[in-house]
C-alpha positions in Angstrom: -4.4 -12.8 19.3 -7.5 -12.4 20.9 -8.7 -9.8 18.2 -7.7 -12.4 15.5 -10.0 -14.6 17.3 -12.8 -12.7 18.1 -12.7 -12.1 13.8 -12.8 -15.9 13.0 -15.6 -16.0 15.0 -17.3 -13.7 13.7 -16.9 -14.4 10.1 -18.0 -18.2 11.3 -21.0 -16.7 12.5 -21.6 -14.8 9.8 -21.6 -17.6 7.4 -24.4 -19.4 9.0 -26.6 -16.9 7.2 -25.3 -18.1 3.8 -27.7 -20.3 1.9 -27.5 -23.6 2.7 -24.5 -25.3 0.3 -23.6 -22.0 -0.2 -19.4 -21.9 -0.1 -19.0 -17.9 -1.4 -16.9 -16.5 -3.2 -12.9 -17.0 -2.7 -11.3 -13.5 -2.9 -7.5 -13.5 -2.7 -5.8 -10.4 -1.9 -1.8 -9.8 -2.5 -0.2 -7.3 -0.7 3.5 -6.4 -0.6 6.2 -8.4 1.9 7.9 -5.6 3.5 7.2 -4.0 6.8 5.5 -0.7 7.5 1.9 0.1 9.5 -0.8 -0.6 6.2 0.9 -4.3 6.7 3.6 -5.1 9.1 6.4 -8.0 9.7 8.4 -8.9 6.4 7.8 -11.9 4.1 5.0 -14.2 3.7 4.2 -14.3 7.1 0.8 -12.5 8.6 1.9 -11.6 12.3 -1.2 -11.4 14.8 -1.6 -7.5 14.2 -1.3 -7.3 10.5 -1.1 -3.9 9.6 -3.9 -1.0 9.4 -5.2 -2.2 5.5 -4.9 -6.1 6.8 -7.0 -5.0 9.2 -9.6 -2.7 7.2 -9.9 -5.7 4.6 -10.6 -7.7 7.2 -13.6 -6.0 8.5 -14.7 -6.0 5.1 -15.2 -9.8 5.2 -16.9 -9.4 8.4 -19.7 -7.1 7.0 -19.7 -9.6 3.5 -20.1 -12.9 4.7 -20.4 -13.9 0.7 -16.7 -13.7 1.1 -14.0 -15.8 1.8 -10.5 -13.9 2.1 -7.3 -15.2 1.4 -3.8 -13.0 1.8 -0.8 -14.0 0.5 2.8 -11.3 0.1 4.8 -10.8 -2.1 7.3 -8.3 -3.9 5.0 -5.7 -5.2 6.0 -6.0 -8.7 5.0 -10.0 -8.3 1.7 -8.7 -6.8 1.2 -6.5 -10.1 2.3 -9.5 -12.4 0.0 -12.0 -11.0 -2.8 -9.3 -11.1 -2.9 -8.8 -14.4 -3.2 -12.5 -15.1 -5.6 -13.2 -12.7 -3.7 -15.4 -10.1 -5.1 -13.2 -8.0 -8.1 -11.3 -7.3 -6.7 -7.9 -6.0 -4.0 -6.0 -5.0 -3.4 -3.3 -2.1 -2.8 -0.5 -1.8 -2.1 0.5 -5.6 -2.2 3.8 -6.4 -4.1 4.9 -9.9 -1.8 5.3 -13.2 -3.7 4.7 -16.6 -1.5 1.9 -17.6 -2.3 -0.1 -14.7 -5.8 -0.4 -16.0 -4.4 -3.0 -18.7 -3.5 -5.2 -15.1 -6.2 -4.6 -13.4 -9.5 -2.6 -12.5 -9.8 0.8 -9.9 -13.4 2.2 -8.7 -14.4 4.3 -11.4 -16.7 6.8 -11.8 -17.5 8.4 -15.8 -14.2 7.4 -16.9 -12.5 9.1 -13.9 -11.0 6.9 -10.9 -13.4 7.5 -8.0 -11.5 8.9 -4.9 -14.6 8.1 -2.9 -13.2 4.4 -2.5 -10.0 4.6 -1.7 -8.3 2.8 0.9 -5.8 6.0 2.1 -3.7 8.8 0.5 -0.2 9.2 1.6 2.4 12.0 0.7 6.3 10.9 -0.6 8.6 12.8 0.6 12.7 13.3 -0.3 15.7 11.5 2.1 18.6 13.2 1.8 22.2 12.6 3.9 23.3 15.5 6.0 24.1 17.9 5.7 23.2 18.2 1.7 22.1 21.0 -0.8 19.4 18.7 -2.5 15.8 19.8 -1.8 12.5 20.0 -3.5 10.8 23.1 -3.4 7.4 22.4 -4.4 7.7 22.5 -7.8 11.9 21.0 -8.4 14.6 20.1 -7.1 17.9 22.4 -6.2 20.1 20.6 -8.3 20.2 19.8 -11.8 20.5 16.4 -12.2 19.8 14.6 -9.2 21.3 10.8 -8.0 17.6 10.0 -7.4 16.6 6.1 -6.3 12.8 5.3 -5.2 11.7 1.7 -4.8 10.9 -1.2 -7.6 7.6 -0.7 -8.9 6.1 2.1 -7.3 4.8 4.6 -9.1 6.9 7.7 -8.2 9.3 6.2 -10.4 7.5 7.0 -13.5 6.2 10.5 -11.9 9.9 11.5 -11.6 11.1 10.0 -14.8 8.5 11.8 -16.9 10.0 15.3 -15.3 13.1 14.3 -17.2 14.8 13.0 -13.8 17.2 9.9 -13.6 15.9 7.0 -11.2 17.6 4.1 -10.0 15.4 1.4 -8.6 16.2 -0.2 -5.1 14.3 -3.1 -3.1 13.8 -1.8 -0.1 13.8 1.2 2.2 17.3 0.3 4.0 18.9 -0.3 1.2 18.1 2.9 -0.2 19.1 4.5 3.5 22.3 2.7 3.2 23.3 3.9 -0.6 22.5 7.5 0.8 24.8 7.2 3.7 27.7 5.6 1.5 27.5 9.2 -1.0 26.3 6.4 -3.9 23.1 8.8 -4.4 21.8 12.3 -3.7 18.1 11.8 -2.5 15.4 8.7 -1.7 12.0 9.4 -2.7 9.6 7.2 -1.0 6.1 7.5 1.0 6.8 9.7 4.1 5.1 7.3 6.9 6.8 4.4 5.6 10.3 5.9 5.3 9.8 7.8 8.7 8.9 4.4 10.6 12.0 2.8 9.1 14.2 5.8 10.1 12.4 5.9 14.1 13.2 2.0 14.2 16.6 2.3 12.8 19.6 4.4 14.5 21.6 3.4 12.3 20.0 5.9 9.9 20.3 9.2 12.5 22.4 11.2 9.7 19.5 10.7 7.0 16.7 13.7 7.1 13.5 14.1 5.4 13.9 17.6 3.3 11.3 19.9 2.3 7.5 19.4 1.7 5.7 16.5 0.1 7.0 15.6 -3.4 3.5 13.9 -4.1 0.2 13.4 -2.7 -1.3 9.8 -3.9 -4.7 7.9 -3.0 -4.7 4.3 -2.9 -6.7 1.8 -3.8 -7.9 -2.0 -3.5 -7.1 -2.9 -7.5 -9.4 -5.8 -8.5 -8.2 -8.6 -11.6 -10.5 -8.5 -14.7 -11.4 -11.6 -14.1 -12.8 -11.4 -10.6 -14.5 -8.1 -11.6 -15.9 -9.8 -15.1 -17.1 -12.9 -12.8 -18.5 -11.0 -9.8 -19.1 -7.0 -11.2 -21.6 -6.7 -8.5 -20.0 -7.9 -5.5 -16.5 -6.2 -6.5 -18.8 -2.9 -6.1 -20.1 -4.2 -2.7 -16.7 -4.4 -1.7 -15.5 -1.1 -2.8 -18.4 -0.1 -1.2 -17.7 -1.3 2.2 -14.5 -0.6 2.1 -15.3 3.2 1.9 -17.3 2.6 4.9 -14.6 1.3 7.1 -12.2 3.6 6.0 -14.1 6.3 7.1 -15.3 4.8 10.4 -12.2 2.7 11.7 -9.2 3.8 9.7 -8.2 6.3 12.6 -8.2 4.3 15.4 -6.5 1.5 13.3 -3.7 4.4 12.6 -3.6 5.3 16.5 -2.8 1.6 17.6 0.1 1.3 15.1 1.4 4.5 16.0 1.2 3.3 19.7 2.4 0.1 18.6 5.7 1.4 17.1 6.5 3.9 19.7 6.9 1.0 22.3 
C-alpha cells in the first residue's frame, strides 16, 4: 500500500509541472484478467502489488507526467478486440505476429519489430501428465499427432497450427491442468513462468511435469491502437522509449519481489 501511495504522490507532483490548464493525455491500457507475476489477482480487480508489467507501466507515468494512465482487464481476446477499434489505447504484453498489425501498432524499426522496446521475452514450454511419451525435442514432438490445447488467443496457437498440429483452445491454465490429468489431451503448451507459478501454487497439479526444452522463445510488447498512435505519434515513441529504460533498470528487482512474493 504504501508503494501505491508513494506513486500517487508522485505522479501528483509531477503534474504540477504541466502547463497551467494542461489535463494530458488519457492513456488506457488493457491487460489480461488472469493471475500470474506480469499482473496478479484474477478479474477486474488491481490488488495493491499489481504484477511486475503493472508495475513497469507505472513508472512509466511517473517519468511522463503528460500522462494520465488508466488499466482496466479483461480476457485477452477482449483486450485484442477493443484494440483494434480503439476503445483502448494499448495492450500488454502482446507478442509480435504480422496480422496483429491490422489491430494495432508494435515499435518498429525499417519495417522490422524493434526488440529494443520490448517489455520481456518469455519461453513456452510443454505440460504433460506422468508418466507420458509426449516430448518436444527442439525441433517436434515424439508423437505424431499430438492432443495439444494452449490457451484462447495466444499466439502459440497459430505457431503450432502452422506446423500442421491440432490445437484445442482452453481459458485458462487449470483448466488445461485438469483436461491433462483427466487423459482428455496429451500436452499443454503455455508460457513456462506462468504455467510453473500455477503448478507451485496448486498441489492438486503434483502429477503434471514440464517436459523437455522451450517450445518457443517470444518478446513482448506494449501494442499501441492506431488511433492513439495517429493522435499522439510522438508521445507513443516517448513511451516506448521509457519503457525500454525501466525495463532495463527495474525489471529485475520487480521479478525478485514476485518471486519472493509467491514463495511465501
Amino acid at each position: 500500500m504504501r508503494t501505491v501511495l508513494r506513486a500517487v504522490l508522485l505522479c501528483w507532483a509531477m503534474s504540477l509541472l504541466l502547463p497551467a490548464g494542461a489535463q494530458g493525455v488519457e492513456f488506457h491500457v488493457a491487460y489480461e484478467d488472469k493471475d500470474s507475476y506480469d499482473h496478479t489477482g484474477n478479474g477486474a480487480v488491481m490488488p495493491d502489488e499489481p504484477g511486475v508489467v503493472v508495475e513497469l507501466v507505472d513508472l512509466v507515468q511517473q517519468r511522463l507526467p503528460e500522462l494520465r494512465l488508466r488499466y482496466s482487464r479483461k480476457p485477452w481476446a477482449r483486450c485484442l478486440a477493443e484494440l483494434e477499434v480503439g476503445a483502448v489505447d494499448a495492450v500488454f504484453s502482446s507478442s509480435f505476429k504480422p496480422e496483429r498489425l491490422a489491430i494495432g501498432v508494435y515499435p518498429m524499426h525499417k519495417g522490422q519489430v524493434d526488440r529494443r522496446f520490448r517489455i520481456d521475452s518469455k519461453t513456452y514450454s510443454l505440460y504433460t501428465k506422468r508418466p507420458s511419451t509426449l516430448a518436444w525435442d527442439g525441433s517436434g514432438f515424439g508423437k505424431r499427432s499430438p492432443a495439444l490445447i494452449a490457451l484462447r488467443g495466444y499466439a502459440i496457437v497459430d505457431d503450432l497450427r502452422k506446423q500442421g498440429l491440432t490445437v484445442n483452445e482452453v481459458n485458462s491454465p487449470e483448466d488445461a491442468f485438469r483436461m491433462l490429468l483427466a487423459g482428455r489431451a496429451d500436452g499443454f503448451v503455455h508460457l513456462t513462468e506462468f504455467a510453473d507459478y500455477k503448478l507451485k501454487k496448486n498441489r492438486d497439479f503434483a502429477a503434471i511435469a514440464k517436459s523437455g526444452p522451450p517450445v518457443a522463445v517470444k518478446d513482448y510488447y506494449l501494442q499501441i491502437s492506431h488511433r492513439f498512435h495517429n493522435e499522439h505519434p510522438a508521445l507513443a515513441q516517448r513511451i516506448w522509449n521509457t519503457l525500454r529504460e525501466v525495463r532495463q533498470s527495474d525489471s529485475e528487482r520487480l521479478l525478485g519481489k514476485y518471486l519472493r512474493r509467491s514463495s511465501e
